[in-house]
C-alpha positions as CSV (number, residue, x, y, z in Angstrom):
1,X,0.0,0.0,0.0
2,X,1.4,3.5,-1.0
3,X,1.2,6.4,1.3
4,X,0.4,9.8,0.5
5,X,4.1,11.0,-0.3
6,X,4.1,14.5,1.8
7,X,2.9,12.6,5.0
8,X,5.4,9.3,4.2
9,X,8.3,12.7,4.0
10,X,6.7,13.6,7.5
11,X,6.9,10.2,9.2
12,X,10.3,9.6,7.6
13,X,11.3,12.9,9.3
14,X,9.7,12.6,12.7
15,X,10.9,10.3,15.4
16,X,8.2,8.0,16.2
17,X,9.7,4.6,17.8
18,X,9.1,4.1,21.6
19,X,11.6,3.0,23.3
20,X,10.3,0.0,26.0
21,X,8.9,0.6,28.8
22,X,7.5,3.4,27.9
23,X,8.2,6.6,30.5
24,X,4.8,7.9,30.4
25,X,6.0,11.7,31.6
26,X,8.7,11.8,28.7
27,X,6.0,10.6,26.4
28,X,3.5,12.8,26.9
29,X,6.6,15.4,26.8
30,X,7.4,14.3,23.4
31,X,3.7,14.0,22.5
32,X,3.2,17.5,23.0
33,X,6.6,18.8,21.6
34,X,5.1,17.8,18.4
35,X,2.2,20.4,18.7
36,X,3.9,23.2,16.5
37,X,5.1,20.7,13.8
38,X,1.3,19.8,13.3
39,X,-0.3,23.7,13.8
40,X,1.8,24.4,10.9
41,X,2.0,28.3,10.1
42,X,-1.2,29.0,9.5
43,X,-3.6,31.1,12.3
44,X,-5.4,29.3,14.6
45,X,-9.4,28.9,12.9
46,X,-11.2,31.4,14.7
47,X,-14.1,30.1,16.5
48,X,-17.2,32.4,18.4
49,X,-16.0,32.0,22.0
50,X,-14.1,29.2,24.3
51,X,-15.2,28.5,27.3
52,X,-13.2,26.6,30.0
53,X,-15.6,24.2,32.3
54,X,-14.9,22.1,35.1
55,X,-17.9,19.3,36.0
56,X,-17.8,16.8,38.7
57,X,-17.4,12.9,37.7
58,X,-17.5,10.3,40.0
59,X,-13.6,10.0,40.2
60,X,-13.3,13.8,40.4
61,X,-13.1,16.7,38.3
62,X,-13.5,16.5,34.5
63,X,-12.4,19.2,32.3
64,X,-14.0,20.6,29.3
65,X,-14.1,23.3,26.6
66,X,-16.9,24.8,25.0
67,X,-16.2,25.7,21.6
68,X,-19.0,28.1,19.7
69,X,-18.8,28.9,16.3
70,X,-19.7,31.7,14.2
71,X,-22.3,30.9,12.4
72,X,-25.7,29.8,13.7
73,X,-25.5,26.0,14.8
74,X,-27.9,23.2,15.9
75,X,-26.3,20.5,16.7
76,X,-23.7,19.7,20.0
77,X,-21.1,17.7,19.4
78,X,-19.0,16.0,22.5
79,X,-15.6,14.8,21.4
80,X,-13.1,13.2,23.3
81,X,-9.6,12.7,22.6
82,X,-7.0,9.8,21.4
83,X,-3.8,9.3,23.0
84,X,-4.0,5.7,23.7
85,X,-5.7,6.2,26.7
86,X,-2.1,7.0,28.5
87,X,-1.4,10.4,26.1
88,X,-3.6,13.6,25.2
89,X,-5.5,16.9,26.5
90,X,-7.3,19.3,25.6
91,X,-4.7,21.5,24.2
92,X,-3.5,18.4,21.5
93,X,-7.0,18.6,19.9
94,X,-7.8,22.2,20.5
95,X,-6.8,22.9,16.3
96,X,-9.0,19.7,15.3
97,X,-11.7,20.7,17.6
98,X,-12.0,24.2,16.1
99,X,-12.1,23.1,12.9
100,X,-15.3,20.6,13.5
101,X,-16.6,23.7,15.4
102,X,-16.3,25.9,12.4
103,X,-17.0,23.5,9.2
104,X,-20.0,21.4,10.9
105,X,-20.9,24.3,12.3
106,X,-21.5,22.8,16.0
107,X,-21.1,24.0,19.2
108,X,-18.1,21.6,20.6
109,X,-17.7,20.3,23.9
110,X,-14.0,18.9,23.9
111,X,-13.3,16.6,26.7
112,X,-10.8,14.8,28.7
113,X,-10.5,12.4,31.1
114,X,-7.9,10.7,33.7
115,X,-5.1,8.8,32.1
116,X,-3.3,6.0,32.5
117,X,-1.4,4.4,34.0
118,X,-1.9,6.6,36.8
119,X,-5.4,6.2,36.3
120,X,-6.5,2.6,34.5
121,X,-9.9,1.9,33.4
122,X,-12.8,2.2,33.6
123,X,-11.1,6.4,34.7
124,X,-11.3,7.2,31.3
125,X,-14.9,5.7,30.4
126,X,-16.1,7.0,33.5
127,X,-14.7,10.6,32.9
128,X,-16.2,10.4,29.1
129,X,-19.9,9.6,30.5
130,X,-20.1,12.4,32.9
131,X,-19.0,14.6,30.3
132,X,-21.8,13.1,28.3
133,X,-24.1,13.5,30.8
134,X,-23.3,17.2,31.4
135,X,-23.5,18.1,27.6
136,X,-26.8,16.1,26.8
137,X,-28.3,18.3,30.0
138,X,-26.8,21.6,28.4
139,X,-27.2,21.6,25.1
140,X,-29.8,24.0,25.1
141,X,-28.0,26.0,27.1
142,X,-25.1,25.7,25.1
143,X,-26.6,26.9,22.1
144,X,-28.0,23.7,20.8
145,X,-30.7,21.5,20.2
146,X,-31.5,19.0,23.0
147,X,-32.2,16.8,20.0
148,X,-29.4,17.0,17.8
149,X,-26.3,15.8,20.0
150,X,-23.8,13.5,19.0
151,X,-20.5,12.0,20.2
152,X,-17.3,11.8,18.2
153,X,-13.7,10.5,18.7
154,X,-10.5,9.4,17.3
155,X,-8.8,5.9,18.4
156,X,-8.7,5.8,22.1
157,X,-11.7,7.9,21.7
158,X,-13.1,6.2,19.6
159,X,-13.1,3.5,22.3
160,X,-14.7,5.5,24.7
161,X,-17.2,7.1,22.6
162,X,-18.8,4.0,21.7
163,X,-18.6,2.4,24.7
164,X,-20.6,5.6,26.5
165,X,-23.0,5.5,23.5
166,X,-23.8,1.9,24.6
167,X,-24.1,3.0,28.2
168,X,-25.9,5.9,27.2
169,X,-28.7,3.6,25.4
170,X,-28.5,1.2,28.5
171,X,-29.2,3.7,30.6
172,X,-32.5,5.2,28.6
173,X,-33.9,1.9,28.6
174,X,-33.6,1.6,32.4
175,X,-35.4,4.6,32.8
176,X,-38.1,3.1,30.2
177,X,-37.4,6.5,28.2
178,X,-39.9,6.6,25.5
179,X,-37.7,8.8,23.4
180,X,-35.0,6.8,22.8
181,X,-31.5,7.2,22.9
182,X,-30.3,10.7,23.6
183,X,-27.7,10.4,21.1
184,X,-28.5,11.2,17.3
185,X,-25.3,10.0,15.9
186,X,-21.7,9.1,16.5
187,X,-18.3,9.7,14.2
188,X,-15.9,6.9,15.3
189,X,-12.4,8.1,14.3
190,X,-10.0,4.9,13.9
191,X,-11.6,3.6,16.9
192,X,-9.6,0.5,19.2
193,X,-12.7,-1.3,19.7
194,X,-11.9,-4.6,21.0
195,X,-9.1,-4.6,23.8
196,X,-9.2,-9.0,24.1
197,X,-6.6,-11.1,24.2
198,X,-7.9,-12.4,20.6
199,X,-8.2,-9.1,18.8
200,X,-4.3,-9.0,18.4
201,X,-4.4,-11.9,15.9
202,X,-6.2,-10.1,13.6
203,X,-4.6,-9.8,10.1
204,X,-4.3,-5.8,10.6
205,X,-2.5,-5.9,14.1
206,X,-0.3,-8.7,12.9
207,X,0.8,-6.8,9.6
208,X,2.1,-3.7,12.0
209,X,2.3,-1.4,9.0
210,X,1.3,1.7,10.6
211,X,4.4,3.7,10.9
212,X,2.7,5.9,13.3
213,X,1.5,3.4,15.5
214,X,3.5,0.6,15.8
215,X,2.3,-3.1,17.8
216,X,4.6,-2.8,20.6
217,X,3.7,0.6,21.3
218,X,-0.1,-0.3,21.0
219,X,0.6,-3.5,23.5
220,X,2.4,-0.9,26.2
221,X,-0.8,1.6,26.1
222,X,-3.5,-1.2,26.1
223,X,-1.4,-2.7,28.9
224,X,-1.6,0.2,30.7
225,X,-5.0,1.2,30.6
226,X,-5.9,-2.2,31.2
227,X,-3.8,-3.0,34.3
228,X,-5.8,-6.3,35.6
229,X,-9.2,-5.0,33.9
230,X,-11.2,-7.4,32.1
231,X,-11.1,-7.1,28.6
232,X,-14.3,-8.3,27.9
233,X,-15.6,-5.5,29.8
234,X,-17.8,-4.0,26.6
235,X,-17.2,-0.4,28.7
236,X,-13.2,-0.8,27.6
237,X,-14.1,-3.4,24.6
238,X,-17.3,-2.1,22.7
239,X,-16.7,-4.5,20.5
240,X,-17.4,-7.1,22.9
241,X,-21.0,-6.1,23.9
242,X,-23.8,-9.0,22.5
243,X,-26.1,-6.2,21.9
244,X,-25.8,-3.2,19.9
245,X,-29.0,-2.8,19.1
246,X,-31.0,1.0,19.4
247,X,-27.8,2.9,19.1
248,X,-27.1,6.2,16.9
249,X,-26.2,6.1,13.5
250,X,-22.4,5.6,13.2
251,X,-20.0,6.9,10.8
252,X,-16.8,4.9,11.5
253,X,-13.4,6.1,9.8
254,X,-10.6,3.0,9.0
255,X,-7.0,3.4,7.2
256,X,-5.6,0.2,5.1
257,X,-2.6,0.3,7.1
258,X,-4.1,1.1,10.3
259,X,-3.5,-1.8,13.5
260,X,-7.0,-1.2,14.3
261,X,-8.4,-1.3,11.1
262,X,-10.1,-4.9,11.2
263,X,-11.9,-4.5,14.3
264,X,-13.4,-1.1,13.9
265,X,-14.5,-2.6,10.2
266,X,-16.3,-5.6,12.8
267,X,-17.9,-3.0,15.0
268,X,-19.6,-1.5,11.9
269,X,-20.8,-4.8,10.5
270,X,-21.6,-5.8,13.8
271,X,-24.0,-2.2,14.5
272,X,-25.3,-2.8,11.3
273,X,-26.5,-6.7,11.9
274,X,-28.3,-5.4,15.0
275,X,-30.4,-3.1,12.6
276,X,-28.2,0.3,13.4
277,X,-27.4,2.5,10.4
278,X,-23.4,2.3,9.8
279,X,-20.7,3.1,7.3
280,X,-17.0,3.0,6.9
281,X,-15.2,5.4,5.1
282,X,-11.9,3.6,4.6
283,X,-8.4,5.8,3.3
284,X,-5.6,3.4,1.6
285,X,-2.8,6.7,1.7
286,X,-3.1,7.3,5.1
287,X,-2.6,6.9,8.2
288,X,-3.7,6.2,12.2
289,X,-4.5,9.7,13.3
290,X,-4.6,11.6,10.2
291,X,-7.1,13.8,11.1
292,X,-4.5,15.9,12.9
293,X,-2.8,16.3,9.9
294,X,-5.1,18.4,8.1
295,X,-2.7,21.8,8.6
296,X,0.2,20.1,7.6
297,X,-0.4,17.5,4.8
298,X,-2.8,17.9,2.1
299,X,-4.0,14.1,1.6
300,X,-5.5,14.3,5.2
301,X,-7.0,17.9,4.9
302,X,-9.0,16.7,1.7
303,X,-9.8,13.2,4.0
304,X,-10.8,15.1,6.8
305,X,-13.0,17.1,4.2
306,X,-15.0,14.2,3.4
307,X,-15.3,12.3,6.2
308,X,-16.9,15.6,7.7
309,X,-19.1,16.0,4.7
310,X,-20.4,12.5,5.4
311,X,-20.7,13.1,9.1
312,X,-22.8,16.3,7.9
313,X,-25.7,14.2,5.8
314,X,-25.5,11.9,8.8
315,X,-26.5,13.6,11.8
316,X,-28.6,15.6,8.6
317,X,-26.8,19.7,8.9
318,X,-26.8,19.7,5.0
């Protein structure tokens, strides 16, 4: 499989390997080191307003921004970040996050969440539900549409966006909630979907042709979020839930070369068995975490493009 040639240059040029064990302070160091390489030179996208919000979870604070853009907006969309559930703030997304804000448009609630290892699961899920919790109960508040919220998120958040959509719907139906789920769609970025022993025969794990995200690497963060969890656990292996029935219309994003490619391409298939509308936008030129890219390397600005397109029809803002 060929790669886009201006982001192969990149990865050629940018130290990715990880040397084992990983020191999680140094990583996250290096993680954000690369923020100026990504921005580019370009202005940040201007956006309406940011607002900086602090809720209450059940394992402490969670921290959000607000993002508003300028133009009139209905819908609310909740992202939370990647990072392997070990890597990642607010601040890593914040160029990504304006964009969506701006080109949906949407009001933007960007979210994080504890990380491991200092904080193994279910921190993360749990942190990602109250952040759902709060945004579904202020959308109209925020500027939205109680109506038209959705959840979006790229590899680890990915995870944890479909795993809160399925607690989400679980959580209507105990109630006996007539209206259904509160969720009108979600945009699964690259999502690691299925954290079991088993997933890591799949063909695309075994191939480890992701440059940016090699196996080992992959192990170490999934080792560390997982730290004596069950993997089966559908709240840290979506994937794993035996029903995914009633959930939102999903939009999931795969790459050729991507490790998780295989099992995000099951989660579709297996929302769309259970009667749930779902699609896969697959890109053979790129890859895991392109959509950070989009200031830097052309290939994933004009992926990024149409995936949001898509996402538009979907949650129906076109």
């Amino acid at each position: 499989m060929t790669l886009d040639p201006v982001l192969n240059a990149l990865l050629q040029a940018v130290p990715l390997e990880v040397e084992l064990p990983i020191d999680w302070s140094a990583q996250r160091a290096a993680s954000a080191s690369l923020l100026p390489l990504i921005l580019g030179s370009e202005p940040a996208t201007e956006v309406a307003s940011v607002e900086s919000v602090e809720i209450e979870g059940s394992g402490g604070p969670v921290r959000l921004r607000v993002y508003r853009p300028t133009a009139p907006a209905r819908t609310t969309l909740l992202y939370i970040h990647g990072g392997g559930w070990t890597v990642g703030d607010l601040d890593t997304v914040d160029h990504t996050i304006r964009y969506l804000c701006e080109a949906l448009p949407a009001v933007v609630v960007s979210a994080t969440y504890r990380l491991a290892p200092e904080h193994p699961a279910p921190a993360a899920f749990d942190d990602s539900l109250a952040a759902a919790h709060w945004t579904i109960a202020q959308a109209v508040q925020l500027g939205g549409d109680a109506s038209e919220v959705a959840i979006a998120g790229d590899s680890a958040g990915g995870n944890l966006a479909a795993a809160v959509a399925i607690a989400l719907r679980d959580e209507a139906r105990q109630r006996g909630d007539s209206a259904g789920h509160p969720l009108k769609a979600q945009l699964l970025l690259y999502p690691a979907v299925d954290l079991r022993p088993d997933s890591w025969s799949l063909p695309s794990r075994v191939a480890d042709a992701d440059p940016s995200l090699r196996i080992a690497a992959m192990r170490a963060t999934v080792e560390a979020y997982l730290a004596g969890s069950d993997p089966c656990d559908w709240r840290l292996s979506p994937l794993a839930h035996d029903d995914l029935s009633d959930l939102p219309a999903a939009l999931v994003v795969v790459l050729t070369v991507d490790p998780v490619r295989d099992e995000a391409i099951a989660y579709a298939r297996k929302l769309q068995e259970a009667g749930v509308e779902a699609e896969v936008m697959e890109f053979s030129n790129l890859t895991h975490g392109f959509t950070h890219l989009r200031r830097i390397v052309p290939a994933a600005a004009e992926a990024s493009d149409q995936v949001l397109a898509r996402f538009q029809k979907l949650i129906g803002a076109v």
